[in-house]
C-alpha positions in Angstrom: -54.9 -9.4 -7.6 -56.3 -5.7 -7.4 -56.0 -3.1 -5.3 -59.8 -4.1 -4.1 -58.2 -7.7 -3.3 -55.4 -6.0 -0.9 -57.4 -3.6 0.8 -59.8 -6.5 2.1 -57.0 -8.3 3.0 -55.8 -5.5 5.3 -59.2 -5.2 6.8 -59.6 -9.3 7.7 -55.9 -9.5 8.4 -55.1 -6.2 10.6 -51.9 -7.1 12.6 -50.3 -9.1 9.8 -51.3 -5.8 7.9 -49.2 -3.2 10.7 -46.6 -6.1 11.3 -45.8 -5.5 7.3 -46.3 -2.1 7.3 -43.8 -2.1 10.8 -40.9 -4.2 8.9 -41.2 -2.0 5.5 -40.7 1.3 7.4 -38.0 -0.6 9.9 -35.9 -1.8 6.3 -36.3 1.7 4.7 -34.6 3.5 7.9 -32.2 1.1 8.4 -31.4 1.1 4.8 -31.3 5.2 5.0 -29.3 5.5 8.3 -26.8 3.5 6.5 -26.3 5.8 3.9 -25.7 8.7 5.6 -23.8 7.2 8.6 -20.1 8.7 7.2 -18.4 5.4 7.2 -18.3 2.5 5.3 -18.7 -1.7 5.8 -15.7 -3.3 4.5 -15.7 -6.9 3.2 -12.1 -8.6 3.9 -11.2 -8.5 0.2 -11.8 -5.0 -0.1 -9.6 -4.3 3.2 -7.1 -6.1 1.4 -7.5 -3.9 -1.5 -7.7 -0.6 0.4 -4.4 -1.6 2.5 -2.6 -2.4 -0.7 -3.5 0.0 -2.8 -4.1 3.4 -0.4 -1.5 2.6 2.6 -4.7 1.8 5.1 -4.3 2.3 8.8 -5.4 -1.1 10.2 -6.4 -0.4 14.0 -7.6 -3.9 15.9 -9.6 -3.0 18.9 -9.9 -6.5 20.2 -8.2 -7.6 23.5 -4.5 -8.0 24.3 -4.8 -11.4 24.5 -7.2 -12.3 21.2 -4.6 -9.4 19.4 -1.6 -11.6 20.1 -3.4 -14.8 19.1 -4.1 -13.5 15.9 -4.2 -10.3 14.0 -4.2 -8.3 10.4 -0.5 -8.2 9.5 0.6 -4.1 10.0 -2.7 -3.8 12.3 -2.2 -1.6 15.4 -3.7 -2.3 18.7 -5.8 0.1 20.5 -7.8 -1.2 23.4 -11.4 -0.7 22.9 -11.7 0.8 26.6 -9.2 3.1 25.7 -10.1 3.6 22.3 -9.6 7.8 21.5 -10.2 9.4 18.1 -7.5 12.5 19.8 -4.9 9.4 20.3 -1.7 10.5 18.9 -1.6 7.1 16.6 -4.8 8.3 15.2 -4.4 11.6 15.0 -1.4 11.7 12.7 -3.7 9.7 10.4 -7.0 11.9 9.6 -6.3 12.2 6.1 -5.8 8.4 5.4 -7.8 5.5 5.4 -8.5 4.3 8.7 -10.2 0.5 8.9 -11.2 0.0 12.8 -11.5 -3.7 13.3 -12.3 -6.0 16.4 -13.3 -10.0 16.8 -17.1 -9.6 15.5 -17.2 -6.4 14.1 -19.8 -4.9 16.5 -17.4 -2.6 18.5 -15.6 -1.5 15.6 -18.7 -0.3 14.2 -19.3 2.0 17.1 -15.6 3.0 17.1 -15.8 3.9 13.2 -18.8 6.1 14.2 -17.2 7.8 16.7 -13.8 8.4 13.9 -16.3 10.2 11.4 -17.4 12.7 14.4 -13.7 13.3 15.0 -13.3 14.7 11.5 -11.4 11.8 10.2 -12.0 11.7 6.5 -12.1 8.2 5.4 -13.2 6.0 8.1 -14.1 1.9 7.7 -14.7 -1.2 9.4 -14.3 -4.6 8.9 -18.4 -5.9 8.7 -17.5 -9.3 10.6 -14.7 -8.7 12.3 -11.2 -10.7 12.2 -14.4 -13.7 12.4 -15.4 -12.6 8.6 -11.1 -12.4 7.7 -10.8 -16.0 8.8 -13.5 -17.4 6.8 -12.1 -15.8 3.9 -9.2 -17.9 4.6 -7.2 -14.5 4.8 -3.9 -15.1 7.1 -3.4 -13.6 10.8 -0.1 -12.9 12.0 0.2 -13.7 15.5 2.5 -11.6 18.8 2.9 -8.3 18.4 4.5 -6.5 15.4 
């Protein structure tokens, strides 16, 4: 197939041709954004490794309730509503690794965001949530600590 070949292809076949074109540029920014974002997706065994190994602050923004059900053992509980980068819990933390988690790992995401802005150093998230830990077969602790 030449160039000749594609270029008629575009011309029989235009909105196959722009929907292509649409989910190229689409990947490309995603792709971008997420390497310049400031924080970065954490798989559970990499938590794991970045707890053990640099002393991570765990902070699980998922509901009282869900939190005592089941949590990362040594994870703190911040309410997602009342989730502030300024908390004094945080605060005392900007130089250490801070891993924001919640139940899916869509709100963390948006909390980790919010951490880089603050000026905290090295921020993460849990990509899937306490959802992704339990599939890894990675233990919960449940109550509070």
């Amino acid at each position: 197939m030449d160039f000749q070949e594609l270029l008629a292809f575009a011309e029989r076949n235009p909105m196959l041709s722009l929907g292509l074109v649409a989910i190229t540029v689409a990947l490309i920014y995603t792709e971008v954004a997420r390497l310049f974002r400031g924080y970065k997706a954490l798989r559970p065994a990499e938590l794991t490794a970045l707890i053990n190994r640099e002393n991570a602050l765990v902070v699980d923004l998922s509901a009282s309730n869900d939190f005592d059900k089941g949590h990362i053992a040594g994870s703190k509980s911040v309410q997602l509503s009342q989730f502030d980068p300024e908390n004094k819990l945080l605060a005392a933390a900007k130089a250490l690794p801070v891993v924001v988690v919640c139940r899916n790992g869509q709100g963390s995401a948006d909390a980790a965001k919010r951490l880089k802005k603050a000026g905290f150093e090295q921020v993460y998230w849990l990509d899937g949530g306490i959802a992704a830990w339990q599939q890894a077969d990675l233990p919960l602790v449940k109550g509070r600590n």
